[in-house]
C-alpha positions as CSV (number, residue, x, y, z in Angstrom):
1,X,-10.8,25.8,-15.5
2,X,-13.9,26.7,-13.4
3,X,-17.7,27.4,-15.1
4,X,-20.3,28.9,-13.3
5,X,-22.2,26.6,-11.9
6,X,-25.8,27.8,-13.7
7,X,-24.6,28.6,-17.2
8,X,-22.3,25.4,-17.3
9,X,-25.1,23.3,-17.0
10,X,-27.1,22.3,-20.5
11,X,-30.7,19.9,-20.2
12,X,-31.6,17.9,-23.3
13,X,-34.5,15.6,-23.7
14,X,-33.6,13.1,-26.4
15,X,-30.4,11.2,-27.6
16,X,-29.3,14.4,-29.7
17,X,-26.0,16.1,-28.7
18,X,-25.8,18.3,-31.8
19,X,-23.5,19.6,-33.7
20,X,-20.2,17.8,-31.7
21,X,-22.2,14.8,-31.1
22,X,-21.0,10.9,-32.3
23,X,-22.9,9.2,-34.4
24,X,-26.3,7.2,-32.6
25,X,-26.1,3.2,-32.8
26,X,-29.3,1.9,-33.6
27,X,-31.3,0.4,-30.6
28,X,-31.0,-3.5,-31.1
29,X,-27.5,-3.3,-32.7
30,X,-24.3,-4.9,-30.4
31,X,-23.7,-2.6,-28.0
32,X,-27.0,-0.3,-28.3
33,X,-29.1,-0.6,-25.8
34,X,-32.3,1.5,-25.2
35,X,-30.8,4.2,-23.8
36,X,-31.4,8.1,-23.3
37,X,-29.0,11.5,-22.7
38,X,-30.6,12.6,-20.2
39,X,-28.5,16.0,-19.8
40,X,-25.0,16.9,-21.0
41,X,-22.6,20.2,-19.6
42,X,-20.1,21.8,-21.7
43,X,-16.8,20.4,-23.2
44,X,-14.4,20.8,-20.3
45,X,-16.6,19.3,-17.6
46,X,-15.6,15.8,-15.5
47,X,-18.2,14.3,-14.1
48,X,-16.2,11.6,-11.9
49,X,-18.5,9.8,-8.8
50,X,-22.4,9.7,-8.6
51,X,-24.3,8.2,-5.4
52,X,-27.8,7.9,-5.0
53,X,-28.9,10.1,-2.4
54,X,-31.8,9.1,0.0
55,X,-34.1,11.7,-1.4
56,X,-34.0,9.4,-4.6
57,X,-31.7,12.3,-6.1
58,X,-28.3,11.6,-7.7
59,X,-25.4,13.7,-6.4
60,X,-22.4,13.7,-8.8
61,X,-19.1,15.2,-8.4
62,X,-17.7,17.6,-11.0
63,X,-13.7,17.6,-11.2
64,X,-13.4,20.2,-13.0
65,X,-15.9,22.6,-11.8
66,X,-15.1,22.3,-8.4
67,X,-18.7,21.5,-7.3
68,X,-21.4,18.8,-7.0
69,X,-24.3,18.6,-9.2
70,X,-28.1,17.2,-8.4
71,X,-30.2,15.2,-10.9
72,X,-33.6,13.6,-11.1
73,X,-35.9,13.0,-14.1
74,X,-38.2,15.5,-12.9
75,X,-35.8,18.5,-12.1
76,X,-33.3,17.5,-14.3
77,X,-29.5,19.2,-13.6
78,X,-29.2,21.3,-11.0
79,X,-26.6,23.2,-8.7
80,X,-26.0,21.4,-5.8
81,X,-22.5,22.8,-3.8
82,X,-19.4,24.7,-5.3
83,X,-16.6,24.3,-3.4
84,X,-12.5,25.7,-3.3
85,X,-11.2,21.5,-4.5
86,X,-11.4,19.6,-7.1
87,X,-14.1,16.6,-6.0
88,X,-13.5,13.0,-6.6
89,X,-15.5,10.1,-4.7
90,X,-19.1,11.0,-3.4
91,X,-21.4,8.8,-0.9
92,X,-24.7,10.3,0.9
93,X,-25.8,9.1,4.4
94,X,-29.5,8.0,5.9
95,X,-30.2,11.1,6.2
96,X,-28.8,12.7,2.8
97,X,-26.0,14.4,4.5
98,X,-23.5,14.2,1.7
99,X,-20.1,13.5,1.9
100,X,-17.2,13.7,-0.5
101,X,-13.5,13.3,-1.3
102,X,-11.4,16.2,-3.0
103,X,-7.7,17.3,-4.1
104,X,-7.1,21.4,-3.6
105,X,-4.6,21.1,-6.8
106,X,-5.5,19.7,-10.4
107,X,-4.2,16.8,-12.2
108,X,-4.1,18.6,-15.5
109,X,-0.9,21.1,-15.1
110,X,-1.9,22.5,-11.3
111,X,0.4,20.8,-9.0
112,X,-2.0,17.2,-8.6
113,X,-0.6,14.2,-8.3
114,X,-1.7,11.2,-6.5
115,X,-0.3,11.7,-3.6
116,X,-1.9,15.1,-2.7
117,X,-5.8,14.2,-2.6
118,X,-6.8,13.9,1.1
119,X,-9.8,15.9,1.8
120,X,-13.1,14.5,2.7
121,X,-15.8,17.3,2.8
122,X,-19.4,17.7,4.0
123,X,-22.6,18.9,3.2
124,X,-25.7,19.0,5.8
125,X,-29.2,20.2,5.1
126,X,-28.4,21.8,1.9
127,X,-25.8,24.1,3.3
128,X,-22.7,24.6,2.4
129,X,-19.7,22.1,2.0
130,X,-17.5,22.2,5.4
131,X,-14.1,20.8,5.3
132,X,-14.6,17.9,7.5
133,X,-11.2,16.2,7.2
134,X,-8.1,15.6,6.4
135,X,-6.0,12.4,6.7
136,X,-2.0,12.9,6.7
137,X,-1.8,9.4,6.0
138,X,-4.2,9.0,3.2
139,X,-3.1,10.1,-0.6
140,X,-5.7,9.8,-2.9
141,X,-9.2,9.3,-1.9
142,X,-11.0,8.0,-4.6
143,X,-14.4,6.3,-5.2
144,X,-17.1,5.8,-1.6
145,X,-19.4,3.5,-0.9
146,X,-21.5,3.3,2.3
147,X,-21.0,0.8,4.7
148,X,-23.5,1.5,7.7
149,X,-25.6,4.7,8.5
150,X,-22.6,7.2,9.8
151,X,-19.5,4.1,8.4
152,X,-18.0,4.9,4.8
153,X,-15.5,3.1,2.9
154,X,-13.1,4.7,0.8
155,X,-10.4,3.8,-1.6
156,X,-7.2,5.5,-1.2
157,X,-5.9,4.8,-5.1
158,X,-2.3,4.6,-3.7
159,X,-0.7,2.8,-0.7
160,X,-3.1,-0.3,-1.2
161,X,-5.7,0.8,1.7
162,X,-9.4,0.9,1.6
163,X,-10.1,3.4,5.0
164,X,-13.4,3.8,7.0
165,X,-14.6,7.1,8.1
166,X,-16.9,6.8,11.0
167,X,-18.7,10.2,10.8
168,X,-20.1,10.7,14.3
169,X,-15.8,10.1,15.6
170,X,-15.0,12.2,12.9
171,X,-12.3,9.8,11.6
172,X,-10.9,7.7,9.4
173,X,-9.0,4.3,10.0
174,X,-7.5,1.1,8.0
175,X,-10.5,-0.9,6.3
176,X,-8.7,-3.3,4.4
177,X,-4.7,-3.2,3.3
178,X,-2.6,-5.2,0.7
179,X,-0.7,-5.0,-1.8
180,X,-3.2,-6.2,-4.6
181,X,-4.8,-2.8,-4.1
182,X,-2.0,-0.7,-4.8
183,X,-0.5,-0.3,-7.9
184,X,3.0,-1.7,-9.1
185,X,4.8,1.1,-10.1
186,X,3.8,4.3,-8.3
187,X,5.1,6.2,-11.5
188,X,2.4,5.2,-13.5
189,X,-0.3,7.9,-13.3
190,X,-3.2,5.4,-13.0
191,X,-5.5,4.9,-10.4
192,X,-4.5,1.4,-8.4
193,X,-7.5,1.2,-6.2
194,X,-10.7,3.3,-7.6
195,X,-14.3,2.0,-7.0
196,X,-15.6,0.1,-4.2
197,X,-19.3,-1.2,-3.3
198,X,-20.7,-3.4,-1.0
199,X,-22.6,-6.4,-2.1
200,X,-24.0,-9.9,-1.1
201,X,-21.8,-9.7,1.8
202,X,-18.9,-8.8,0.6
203,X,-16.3,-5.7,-0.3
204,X,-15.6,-5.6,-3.7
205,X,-12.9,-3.0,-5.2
206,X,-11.4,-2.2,-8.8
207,X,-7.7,-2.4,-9.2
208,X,-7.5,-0.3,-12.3
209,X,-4.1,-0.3,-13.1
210,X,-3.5,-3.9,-12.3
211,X,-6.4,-4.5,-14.3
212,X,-8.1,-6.8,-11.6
213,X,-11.1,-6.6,-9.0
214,X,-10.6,-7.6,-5.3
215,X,-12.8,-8.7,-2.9
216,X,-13.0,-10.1,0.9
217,X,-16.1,-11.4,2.4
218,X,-17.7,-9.1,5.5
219,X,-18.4,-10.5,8.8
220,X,-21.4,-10.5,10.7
221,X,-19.6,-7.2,12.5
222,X,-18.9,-6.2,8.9
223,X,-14.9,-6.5,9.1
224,X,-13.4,-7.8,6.2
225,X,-11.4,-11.3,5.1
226,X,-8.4,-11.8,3.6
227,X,-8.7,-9.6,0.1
228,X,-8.2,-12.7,-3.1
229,X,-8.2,-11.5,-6.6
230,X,-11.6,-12.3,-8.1
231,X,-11.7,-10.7,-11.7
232,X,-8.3,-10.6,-13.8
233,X,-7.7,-8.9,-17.1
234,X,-10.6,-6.5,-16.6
235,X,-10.2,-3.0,-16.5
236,X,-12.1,-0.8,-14.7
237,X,-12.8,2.9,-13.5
238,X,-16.1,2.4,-11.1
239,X,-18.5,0.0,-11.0
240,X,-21.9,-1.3,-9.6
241,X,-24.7,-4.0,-9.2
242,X,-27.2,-4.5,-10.6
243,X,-30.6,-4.9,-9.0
244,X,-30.9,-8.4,-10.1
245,X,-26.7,-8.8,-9.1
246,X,-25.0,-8.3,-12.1
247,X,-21.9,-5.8,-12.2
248,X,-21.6,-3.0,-14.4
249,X,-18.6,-1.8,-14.9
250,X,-17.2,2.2,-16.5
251,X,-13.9,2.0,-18.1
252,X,-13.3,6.0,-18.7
253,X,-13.1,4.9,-22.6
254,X,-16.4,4.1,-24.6
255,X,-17.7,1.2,-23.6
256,X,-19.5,0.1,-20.6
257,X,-18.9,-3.6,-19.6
258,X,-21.2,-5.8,-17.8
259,X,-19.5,-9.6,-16.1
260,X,-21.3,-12.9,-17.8
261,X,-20.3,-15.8,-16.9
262,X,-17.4,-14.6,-14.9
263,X,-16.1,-13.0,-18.3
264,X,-16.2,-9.0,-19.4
265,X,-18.9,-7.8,-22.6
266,X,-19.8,-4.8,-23.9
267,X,-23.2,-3.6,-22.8
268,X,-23.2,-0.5,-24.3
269,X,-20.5,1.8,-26.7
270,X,-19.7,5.3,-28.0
271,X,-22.7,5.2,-29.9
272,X,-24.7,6.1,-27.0
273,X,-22.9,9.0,-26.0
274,X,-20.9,7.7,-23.2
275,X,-17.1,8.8,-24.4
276,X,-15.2,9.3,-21.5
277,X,-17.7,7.3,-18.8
278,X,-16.5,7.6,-15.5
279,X,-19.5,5.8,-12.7
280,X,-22.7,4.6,-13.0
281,X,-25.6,3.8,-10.4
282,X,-29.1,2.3,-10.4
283,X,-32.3,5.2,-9.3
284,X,-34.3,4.3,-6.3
285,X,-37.1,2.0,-8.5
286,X,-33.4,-0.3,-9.9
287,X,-35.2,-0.1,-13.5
288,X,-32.5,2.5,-14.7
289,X,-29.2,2.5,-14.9
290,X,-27.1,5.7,-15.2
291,X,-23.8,6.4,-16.8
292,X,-21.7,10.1,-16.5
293,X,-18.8,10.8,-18.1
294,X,-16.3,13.4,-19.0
295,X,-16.8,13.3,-22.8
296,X,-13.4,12.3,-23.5
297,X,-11.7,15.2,-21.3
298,X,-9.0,12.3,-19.7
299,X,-8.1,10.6,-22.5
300,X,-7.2,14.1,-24.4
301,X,-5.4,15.5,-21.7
302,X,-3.6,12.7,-20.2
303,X,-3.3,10.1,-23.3
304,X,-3.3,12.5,-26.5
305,X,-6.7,11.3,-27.5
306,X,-9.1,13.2,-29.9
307,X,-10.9,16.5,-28.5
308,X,-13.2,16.2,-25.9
309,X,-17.2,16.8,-26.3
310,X,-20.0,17.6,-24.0
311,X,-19.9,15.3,-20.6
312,X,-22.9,13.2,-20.5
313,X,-25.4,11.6,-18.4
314,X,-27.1,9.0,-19.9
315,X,-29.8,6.5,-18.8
316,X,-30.2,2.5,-19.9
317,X,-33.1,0.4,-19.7
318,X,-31.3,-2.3,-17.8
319,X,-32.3,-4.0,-14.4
């Protein structure tokens, strides 16, 4: 279903989701950290990607409503782009031109599947989104990172390839392949590769189906290694670093998971209103950490869980 793009949109100022909201952890208690809900949208919505723009704004893709939303503290949620797909994976360039993934059909009931997401879209300037390409080899193109000013990395969630777009060429190419990105039974309507992210000179990517995180160390031209499994038995939607190096880590459940030690914690749980949480990112300063979310809208639809509540964004204390 589509929303209009101004009513859809709700701002609240304090932890408070009302009448449909869970029950508030204390701050202090195992999984409660200081945290805020920052803005919410109505039952229905999927928030799915967020990047950090370089106008210190997050841009966050809307499933859904077939758009992509602008926050800051200041101006809280606002319209950014609507546009005729349903967006996935998001990334913004040096300049804040912002590009982003998108599948014309919908997973829930309109013809979606993972093999029909191949559009990478554009916006320059503020205008409007162009339709800047579309891969006949790729099949879904999930989460972005960016690799260079004008180089993006994104991971195609079947077929076990991470691709490169190189904006000024306008096109894509082979990153990284194998098979410990893709998923072992193309049946199963999981994501194999979702998230990836650049750090400490290497590519790191979440296997979520397979339960795993890969990663290859970059070269000083920035191609990658041979891909090794890093993380087992950790289940992941997106992730991030930290400021200070740690990874964070969204599971599309209620919990957000942080790596210790080389193991998987909770960090923070449905007490702090992040049912459903989908990506997270660090603001321009690195002293907050923010977590959207679909409110539960997945795991209703797809795995028969309870009804869905208001999509969240909320922001942690955590550096």
């Amino acid at each position: 279903m589509r929303m209009g793009l101004t009513a859809s949109i709700v701002m609240i100022t304090s932890t408070a989701l009302g009448g449909t909201a869970l029950a508030q952890c204390k701050v202090g208690e195992p999984g409660c950290p200081r945290h805020s809900v920052v803005a919410t949208a109505p039952v229905g919505t999927f928030f799915e990607n967020i990047a950090l723009g370089a106008d210190g704004a997050f841009y966050i893709t809307d499933y859904t409503g077939k758009r992509i939303v602008r926050f800051t503290d200041a101006g809280g949620l606002k319209p950014f782009a609507e546009v005729d797909a349903h967006p996935l994976g998001v990334a913004v360039d040096t300049d804040n031109t912002v590009y982003f993934t998108a599948q014309e059909k919908t997973l829930f009931g309109g013809g979606g599947t993972f093999h029909n997401a191949n559009r990478i879209y554009r916006v320059r300037n503020g205008g409007k989104p162009e339709l800047f390409l579309q891969p006949a080899d790729a099949k879904f193109l999930n989460g972005m990172t960016r690799l260079a000013p004008g180089r993006f990395l994104i991971a195609d969630s079947r077929g076990g390839v991470i691709w490169m777009l190189d904006a000024a060429k306008a096109q894509i190419s082979k990153f990284l392949a194998s098979p410990l990105l893709d998923t072992p039974d193309d049946k199963i309507p999981t994501p194999g590769a979702n998230g990836v992210k650049i750090h400490d000179g290497h590519v790191y990517v979440s296997n979520t189906v397979r339960g795993t995180f890969i990663r290859a160390k970059l070269g000083s031209d920035m191609t990658p290694g041979e891909p090794q499994v890093w993380l087992e038995n950790t289940r992941a939607d997106d992730f991030d670093f930290s400021p200070s190096g740690e990874l964070y880590l969204t599971t599309h459940r209620d919990k957000v998971l942080r790596i210790v030690d080389g193991k998987a914690q909770e960090f923070a749980g449905a007490g702090t209103s992040i049912v459903g949480n989908t990506a997270l990112a660090w603001n321009a300063t690195g002293d907050g950490l923010y977590v959207i979310g679909d409110g539960g809208l997945v795991g209703h639809k797809s795995y028969k869980g309870p009804e869905p509540r208001e999509a969240t964004i909320v922001r942690f204390e955590a550096k």
